[in-house]
C-alpha positions in Angstrom: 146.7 -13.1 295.2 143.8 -11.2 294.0 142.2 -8.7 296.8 138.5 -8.9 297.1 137.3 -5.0 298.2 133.8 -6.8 298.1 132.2 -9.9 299.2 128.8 -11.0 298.7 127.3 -13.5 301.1 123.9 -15.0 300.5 121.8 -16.2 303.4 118.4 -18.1 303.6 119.7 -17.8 307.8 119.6 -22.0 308.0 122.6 -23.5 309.2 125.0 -24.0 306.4 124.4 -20.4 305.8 125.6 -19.8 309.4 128.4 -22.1 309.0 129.2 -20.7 305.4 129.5 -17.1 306.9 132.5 -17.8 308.9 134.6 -18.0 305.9 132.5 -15.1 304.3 133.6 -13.1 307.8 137.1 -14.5 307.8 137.9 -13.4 304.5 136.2 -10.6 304.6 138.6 -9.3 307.5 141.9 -10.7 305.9 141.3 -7.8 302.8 139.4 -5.3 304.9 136.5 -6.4 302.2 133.3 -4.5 302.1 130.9 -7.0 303.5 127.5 -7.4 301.5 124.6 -9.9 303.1 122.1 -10.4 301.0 118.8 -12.3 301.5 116.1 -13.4 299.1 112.6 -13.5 299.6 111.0 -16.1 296.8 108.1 -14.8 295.8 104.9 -16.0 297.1 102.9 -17.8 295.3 100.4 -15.1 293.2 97.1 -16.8 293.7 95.1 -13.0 293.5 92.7 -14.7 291.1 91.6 -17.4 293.4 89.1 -16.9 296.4 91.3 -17.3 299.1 89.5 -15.7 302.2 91.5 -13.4 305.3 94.4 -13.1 303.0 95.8 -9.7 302.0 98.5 -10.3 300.0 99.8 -6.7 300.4 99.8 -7.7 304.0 101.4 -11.1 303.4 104.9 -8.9 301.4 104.5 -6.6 304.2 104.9 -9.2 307.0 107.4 -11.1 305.6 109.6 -8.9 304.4 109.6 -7.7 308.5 110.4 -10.9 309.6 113.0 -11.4 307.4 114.5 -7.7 308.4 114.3 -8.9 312.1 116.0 -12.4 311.2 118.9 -10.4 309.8 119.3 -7.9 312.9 119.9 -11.3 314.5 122.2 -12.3 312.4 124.3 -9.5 312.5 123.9 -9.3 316.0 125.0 -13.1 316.5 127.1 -13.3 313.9 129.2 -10.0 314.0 131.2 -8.6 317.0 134.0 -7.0 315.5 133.2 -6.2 312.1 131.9 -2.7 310.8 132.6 -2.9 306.8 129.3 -4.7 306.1 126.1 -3.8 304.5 122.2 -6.0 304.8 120.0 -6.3 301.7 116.7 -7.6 301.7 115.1 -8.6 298.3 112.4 -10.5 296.8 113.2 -12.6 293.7 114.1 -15.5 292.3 117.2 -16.6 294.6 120.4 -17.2 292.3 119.1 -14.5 290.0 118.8 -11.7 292.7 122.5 -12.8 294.3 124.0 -12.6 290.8 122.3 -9.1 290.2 123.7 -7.6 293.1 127.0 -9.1 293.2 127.2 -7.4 289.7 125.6 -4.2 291.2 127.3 -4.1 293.9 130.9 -4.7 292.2 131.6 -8.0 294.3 134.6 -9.8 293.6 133.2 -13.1 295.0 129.7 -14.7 296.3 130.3 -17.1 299.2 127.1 -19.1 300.0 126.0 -22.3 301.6 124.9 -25.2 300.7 123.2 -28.2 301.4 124.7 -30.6 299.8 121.1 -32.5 299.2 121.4 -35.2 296.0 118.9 -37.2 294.5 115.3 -36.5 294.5 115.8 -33.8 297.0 118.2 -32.3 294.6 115.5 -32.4 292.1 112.6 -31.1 293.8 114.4 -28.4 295.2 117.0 -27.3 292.9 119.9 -25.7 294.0 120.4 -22.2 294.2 124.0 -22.8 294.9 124.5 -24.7 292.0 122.8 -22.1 289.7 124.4 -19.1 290.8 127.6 -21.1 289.9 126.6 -21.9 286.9 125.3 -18.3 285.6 127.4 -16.0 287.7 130.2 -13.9 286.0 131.9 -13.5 289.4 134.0 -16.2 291.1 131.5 -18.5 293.6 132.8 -20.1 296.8 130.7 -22.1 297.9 130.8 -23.9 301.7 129.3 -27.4 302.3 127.9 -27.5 305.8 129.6 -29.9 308.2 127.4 -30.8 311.4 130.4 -30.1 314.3 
């Protein structure tokens, strides 16, 4: 069997992404992996040409990108006890495009993710950003269906 030195795990910290990590963590201890935890930021929404009022949009990056640093200490703090071979990334982006660029950057030899497992017009509407980084990555994807417990 093929060892994996690095694993990529993408998180949007719902709870498939929770459930997901398990396996990411499991196999990442099994090969001593380096651990990578990535999450996107979408971009907002660029309305700087539009008169919206009280809104700096420097701010806006600024604050989100802080709450999503302090949702990851959490994460890692919930989620890792016993595990010190792991590094966070936070990035804005377009979701399967920015876990397919580090994964390459990075040298992963698998992305593990979550998914949803929405179908129909959900599907539609939302896309999935499992599905896509399937279909475009050049590194083996697992991906994990959440199962309520």
């Amino acid at each position: 069997m093929k060892d994996f030195n690095a694993i990529l795990f993408a998180t949007d910290f719902s709870e498939s992404s929770d459930f997901a990590f398990r396996y990411a963590l499991s196999l990442a201890k099994k090969f001593n992996s380096r651990l990578l935890i990535i999450h996107i930021i979408n971009e907002p929404v660029d309305l700087r040409g539009f008169y919206v009022p009280h809104i700096s949009f420097e701010k806006l990056e600024e604050e989100i990108e802080e709450g999503a640093q302090k949702m990851m200490e959490k994460f890692c703090r919930t989620h890792i006890r016993d595990y010190d071979n792991y590094e966070t990334f936070i990035i804005p982006g377009i979701p399967f495009d920015e876990i397919i660029k580090k994964a390459v950057e990075e040298s992963a030899d698998l992305i593990i993710l979550g998914t949803h497992g929405r179908t129909g017009l959900d599907h539609v509407l939302f896309g999935s950003t499992a599905e896509k980084v399937v279909r475009k990555s050049p590194i083996p994807v697992m991906t994990i269906r959440y199962q309520q417990e």
